[in-house]
C-alpha positions in Angstrom: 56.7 -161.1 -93.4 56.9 -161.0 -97.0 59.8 -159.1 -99.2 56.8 -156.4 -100.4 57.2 -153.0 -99.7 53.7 -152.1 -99.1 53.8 -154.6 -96.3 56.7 -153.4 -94.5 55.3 -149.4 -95.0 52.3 -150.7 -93.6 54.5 -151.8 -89.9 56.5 -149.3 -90.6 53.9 -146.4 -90.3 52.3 -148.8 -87.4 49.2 -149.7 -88.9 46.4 -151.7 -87.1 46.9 -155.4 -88.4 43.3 -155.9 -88.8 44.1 -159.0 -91.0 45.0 -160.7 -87.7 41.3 -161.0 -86.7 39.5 -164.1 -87.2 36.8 -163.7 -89.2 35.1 -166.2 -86.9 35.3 -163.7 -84.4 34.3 -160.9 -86.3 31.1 -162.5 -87.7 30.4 -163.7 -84.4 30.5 -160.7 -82.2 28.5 -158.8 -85.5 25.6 -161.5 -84.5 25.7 -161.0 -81.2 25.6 -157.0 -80.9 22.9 -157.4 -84.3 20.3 -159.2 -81.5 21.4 -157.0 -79.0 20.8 -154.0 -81.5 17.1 -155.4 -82.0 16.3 -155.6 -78.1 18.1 -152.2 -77.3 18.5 -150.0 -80.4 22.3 -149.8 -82.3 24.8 -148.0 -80.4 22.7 -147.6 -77.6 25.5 -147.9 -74.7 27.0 -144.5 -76.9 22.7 -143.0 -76.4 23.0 -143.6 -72.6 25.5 -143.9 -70.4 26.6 -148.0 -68.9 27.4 -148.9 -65.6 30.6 -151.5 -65.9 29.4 -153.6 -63.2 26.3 -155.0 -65.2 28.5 -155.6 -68.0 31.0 -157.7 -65.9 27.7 -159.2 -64.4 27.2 -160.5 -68.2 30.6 -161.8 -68.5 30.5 -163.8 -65.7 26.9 -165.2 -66.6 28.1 -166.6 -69.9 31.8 -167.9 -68.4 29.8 -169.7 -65.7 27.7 -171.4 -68.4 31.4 -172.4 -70.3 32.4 -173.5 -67.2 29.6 -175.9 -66.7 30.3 -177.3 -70.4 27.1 -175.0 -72.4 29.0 -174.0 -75.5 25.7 -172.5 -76.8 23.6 -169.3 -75.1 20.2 -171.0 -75.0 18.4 -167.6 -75.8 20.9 -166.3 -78.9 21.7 -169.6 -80.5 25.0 -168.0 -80.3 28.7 -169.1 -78.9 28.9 -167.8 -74.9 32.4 -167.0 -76.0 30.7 -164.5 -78.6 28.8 -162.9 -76.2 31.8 -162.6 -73.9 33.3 -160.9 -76.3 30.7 -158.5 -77.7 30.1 -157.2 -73.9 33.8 -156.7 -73.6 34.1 -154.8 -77.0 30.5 -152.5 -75.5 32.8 -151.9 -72.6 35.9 -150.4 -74.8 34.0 -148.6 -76.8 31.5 -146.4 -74.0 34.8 -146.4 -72.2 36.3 -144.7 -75.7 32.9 -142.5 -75.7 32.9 -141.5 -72.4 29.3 -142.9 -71.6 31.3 -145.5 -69.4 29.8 -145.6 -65.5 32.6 -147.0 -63.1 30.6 -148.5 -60.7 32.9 -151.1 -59.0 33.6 -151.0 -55.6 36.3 -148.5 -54.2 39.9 -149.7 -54.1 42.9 -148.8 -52.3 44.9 -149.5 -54.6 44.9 -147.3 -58.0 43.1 -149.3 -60.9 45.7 -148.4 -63.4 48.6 -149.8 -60.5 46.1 -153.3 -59.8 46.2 -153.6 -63.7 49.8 -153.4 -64.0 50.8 -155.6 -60.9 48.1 -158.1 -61.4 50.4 -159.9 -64.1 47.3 -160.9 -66.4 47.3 -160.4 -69.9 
């Protein structure tokens, strides 16, 4: 933390650190959800509502294929991490939007209380 004010009004007020994010990351994801814009329109999980379960479908795919040692998704070009993280950041923001479908199996246990005792960050 530097000695300038604007710095410490910015943590002071709580401001997002954007600066934080790679800009790996960033540019990325942006290439990711730019092919899935061209195969399913922009914003199109905010059009139509998105069941969870085929998004966690896609995360799986793509940490199977890290798993096996593919760095590469053979259809994008594109790091399977960046997809992994596109679908997760389509997830946040229908669940932000509402157009969200919950469609995992029923649970005894409360999905905010599994969250919480699961101990994963």
């Amino acid at each position: 933390m530097s000695d300038n004010p604007k710095d410490m009004m910015a943590v002071a007020l709580g401001k997002v650190p954007m600066q934080l994010i790679p800009p790996v990351a960033e540019e990325l994801m942006a290439r990711v959800l730019e092919g899935g814009a061209a195969k399913y329109g922009i914003f199109n999980w905010r059009e139509q509502s998105i069941a969870i379960q085929t998004y966690i479908g896609a995360i799986m795919r793509h940490t199977a294929a890290i798993r096996r040692g593919e760095d590469i998704d053979t259809e994008s070009g594109l790091p399977h991490m960046a997809h992994i993280m596109a679908t997760a950041a389509i997830v946040l923001d229908a669940t932000e939007h509402q157009t969200l479908i919950d469609d995992r199996p029923p649970s005894r246990v409360s999905r905010c209380e599994s969250t919480q005792s699961s101990g994963d960050t």
